[in-house]
C-alpha positions in Angstrom: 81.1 118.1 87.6 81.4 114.2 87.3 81.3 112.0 90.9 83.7 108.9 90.3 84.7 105.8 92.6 87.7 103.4 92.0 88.1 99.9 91.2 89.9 97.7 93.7 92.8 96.2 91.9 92.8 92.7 93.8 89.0 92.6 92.5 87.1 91.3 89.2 87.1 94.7 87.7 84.2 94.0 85.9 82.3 93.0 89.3 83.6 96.6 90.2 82.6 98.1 86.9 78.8 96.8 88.0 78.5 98.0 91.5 80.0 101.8 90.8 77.5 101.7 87.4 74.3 100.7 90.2 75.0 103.0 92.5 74.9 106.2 90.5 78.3 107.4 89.8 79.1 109.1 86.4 82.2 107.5 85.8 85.1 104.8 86.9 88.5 105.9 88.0 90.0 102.5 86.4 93.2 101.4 88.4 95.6 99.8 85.9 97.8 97.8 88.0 97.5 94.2 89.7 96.5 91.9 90.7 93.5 91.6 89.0 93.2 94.9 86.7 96.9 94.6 85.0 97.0 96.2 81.7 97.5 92.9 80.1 95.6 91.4 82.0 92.3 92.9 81.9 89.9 92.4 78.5 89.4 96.2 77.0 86.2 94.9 75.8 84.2 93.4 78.5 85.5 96.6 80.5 84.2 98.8 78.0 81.2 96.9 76.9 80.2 97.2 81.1 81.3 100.7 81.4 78.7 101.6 78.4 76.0 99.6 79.8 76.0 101.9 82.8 76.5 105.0 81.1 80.4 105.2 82.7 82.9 107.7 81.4 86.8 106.3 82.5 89.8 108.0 84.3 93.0 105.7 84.2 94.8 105.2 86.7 98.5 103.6 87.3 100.0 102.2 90.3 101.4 105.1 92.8 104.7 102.4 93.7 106.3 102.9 89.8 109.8 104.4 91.1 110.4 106.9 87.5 112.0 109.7 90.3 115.6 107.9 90.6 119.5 108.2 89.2 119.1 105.0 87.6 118.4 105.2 83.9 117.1 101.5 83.0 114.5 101.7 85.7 113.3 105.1 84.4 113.5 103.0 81.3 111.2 100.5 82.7 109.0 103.1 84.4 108.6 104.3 81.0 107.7 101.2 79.6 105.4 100.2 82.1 103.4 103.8 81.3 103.2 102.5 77.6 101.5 99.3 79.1 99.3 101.5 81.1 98.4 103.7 78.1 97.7 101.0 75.5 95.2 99.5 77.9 93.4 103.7 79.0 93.1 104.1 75.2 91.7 100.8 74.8 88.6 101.1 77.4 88.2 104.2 76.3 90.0 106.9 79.2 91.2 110.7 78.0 93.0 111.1 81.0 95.4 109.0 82.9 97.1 109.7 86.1 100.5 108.9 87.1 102.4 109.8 90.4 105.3 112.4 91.5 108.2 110.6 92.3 109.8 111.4 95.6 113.8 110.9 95.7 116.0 111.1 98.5 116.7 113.9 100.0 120.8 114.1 98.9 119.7 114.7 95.4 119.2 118.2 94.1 115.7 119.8 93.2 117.5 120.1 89.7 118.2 116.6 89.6 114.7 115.4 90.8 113.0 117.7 88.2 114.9 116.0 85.1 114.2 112.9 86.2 110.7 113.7 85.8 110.7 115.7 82.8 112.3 113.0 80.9 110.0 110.3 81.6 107.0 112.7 81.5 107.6 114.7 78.1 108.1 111.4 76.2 105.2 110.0 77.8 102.8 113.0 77.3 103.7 113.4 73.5 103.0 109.9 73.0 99.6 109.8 75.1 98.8 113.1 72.7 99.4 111.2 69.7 96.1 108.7 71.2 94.0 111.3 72.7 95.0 111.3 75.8 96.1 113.9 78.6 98.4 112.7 81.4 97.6 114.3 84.8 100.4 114.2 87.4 98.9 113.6 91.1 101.1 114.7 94.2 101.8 112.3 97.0 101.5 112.1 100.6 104.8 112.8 102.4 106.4 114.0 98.9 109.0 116.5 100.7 108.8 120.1 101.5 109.5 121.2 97.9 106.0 118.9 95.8 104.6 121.6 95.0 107.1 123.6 93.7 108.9 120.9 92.0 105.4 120.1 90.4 105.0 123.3 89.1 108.6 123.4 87.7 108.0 119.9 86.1 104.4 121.4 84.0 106.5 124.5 82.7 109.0 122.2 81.1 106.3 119.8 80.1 103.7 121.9 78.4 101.2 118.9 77.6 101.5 117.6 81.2 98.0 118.7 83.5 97.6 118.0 87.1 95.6 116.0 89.3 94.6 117.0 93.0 94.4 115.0 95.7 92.5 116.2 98.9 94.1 113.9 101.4 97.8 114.4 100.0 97.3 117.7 100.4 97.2 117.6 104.5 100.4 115.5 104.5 102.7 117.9 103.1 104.5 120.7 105.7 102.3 119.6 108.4 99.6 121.5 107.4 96.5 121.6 104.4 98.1 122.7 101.5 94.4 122.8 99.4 94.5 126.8 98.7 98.3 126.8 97.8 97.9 123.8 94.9 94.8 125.6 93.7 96.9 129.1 93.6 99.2 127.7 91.7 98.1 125.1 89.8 94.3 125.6 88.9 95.2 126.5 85.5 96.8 123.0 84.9 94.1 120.8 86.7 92.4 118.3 85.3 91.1 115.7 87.9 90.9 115.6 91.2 90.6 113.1 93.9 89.2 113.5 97.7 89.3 111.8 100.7 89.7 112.4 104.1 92.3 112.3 107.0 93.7 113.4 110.2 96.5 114.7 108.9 98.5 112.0 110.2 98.6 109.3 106.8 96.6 109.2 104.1 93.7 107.1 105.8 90.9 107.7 102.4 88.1 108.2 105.0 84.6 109.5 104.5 84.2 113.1 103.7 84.5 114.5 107.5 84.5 111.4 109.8 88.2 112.1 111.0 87.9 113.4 114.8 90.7 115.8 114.1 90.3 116.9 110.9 90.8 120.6 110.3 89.1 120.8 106.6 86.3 122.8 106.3 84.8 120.4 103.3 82.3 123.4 102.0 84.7 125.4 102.0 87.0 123.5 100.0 84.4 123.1 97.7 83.2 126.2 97.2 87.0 127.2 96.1 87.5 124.4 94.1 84.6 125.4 92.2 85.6 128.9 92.3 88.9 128.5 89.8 86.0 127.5 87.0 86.9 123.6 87.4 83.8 121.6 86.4 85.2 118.0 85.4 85.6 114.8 87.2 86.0 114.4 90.9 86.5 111.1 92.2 85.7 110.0 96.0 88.8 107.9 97.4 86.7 106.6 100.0 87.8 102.9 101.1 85.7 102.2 103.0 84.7 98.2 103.8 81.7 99.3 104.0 80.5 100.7 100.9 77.1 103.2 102.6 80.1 105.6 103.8 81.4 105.9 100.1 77.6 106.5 99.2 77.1 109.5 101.8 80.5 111.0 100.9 79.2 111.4 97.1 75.5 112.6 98.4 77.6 115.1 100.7 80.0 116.0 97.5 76.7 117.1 95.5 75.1 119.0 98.5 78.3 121.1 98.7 78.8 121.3 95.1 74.9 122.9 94.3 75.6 125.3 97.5 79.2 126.6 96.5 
């Protein structure tokens, strides 16, 4: 298992790059998206010439706002496009994976409707990204609708190259309740990164592990189940914090409850 932290993308990545390498993380979930860490406008080789001074590995990751869930062709178009950017740069620094976000549509639009949407963008973008070496990892959203999961699950068995990515604190803001076990059931066999934060199941507030007042999660125990469906790869801490000691415990409490799962 491989403890991450994300670049800010209104911050010198590189200045990023430094503090995540110092601080003992095994890798940089590397936001492509601006301001500052655009695909063109970041250089691939000062970010991976700092990445292998540290010892980094690198997750991409693209901007959650890219609207590729809609009726409009040209913008899926340009969502597409935009993914190409976003892949050019991953391969570039060096990422295997990157990430990009379910789209949610509104809710006068079919299931159908929402899935194809999706499968067209995803499959040409997944072939593509296998042609470089990379695997694209689909990460469900806070307040996606009643119908993420299943949707998500319908989307992987008609892209067979698509993986997906979990999210801890999206998970709570889905039918009012933590949908952790029921992503895992399902999807455990397609997962390939995972990101965790905490909330009070209210918005997606990327708190320290445990410091919301109301939270229900039992973080051992979503550990020790995580670890449970044989996933062993790289875990990053969406902790955005200003101050960056509460990002540091969350990672010391992450390996506690990984070694005692």
């Amino acid at each position: 298992m491989k403890i991450g932290a994300m670049n800010h993308p209104a911050r010198n990545p590189l200045e990023e790059i430094e503090w995540i390498g110092k601080n003992g993380f095994d890798f940089v979930d590397f936001t492509l998206e601006p301001p500052a860490a655009d695909p063109d406008k970041i250089d691939p080789g000062a970010v991976r010439a700092a990445l292998d001074r540290h010892g980094l590995g690198v997750v991409a990751h693209t901007a959650y706002y890219l609207p590729f869930a809609t009726p409009f062709a040209d913008i899926r178009a340009a969502c597409l496009s935009e993914f190409r950017r976003a892949l050019r740069a991953a391969r570039e620094i060096g990422a295997t994976v990157m990430n990009v976000h379910y789209g949610k549509a509104p809710g006068f639009f079919t299931k159908e409707q929402v899935i194809e949407w999706h499968v067209e963008v995803l499959s040409q973008l997944c072939q593509e990204a296998a042609a470089v070496g990379v695997a694209i990892v689909l990460e469900h959203i806070p307040f996606g609708g009643r119908e993420q999961l299943e949707n998500i699950a319908a989307i992987m068995e008609k892209v067979p190259l698509l993986r997906f990515h979990l999210d801890s604190g999206h998970a709570k803001l889905e039918r009012s309740h933590d949908r952790w076990d029921e992503y895992l059931a399902r999807l455990a066999h397609k997962l390939l990164h995972v990101h965790l934060s905490e909330n009070d199941g209210q918005a997606d507030q990327h708190l320290p592990l445990g410091a919301a007042p109301r939270s229900t999660t039992d973080w051992p125990q979503h550990i020790k189940r995580l670890k449970a469906t044989g996933y062993d790869g790289t875990i990053t801490l969406e902790v955005f914090s200003p101050w960056k000691e509460y990002l540091l415990l969350s990672r010391d409490l992450l390996r506690r409850w990984w070694g005692e799962a």
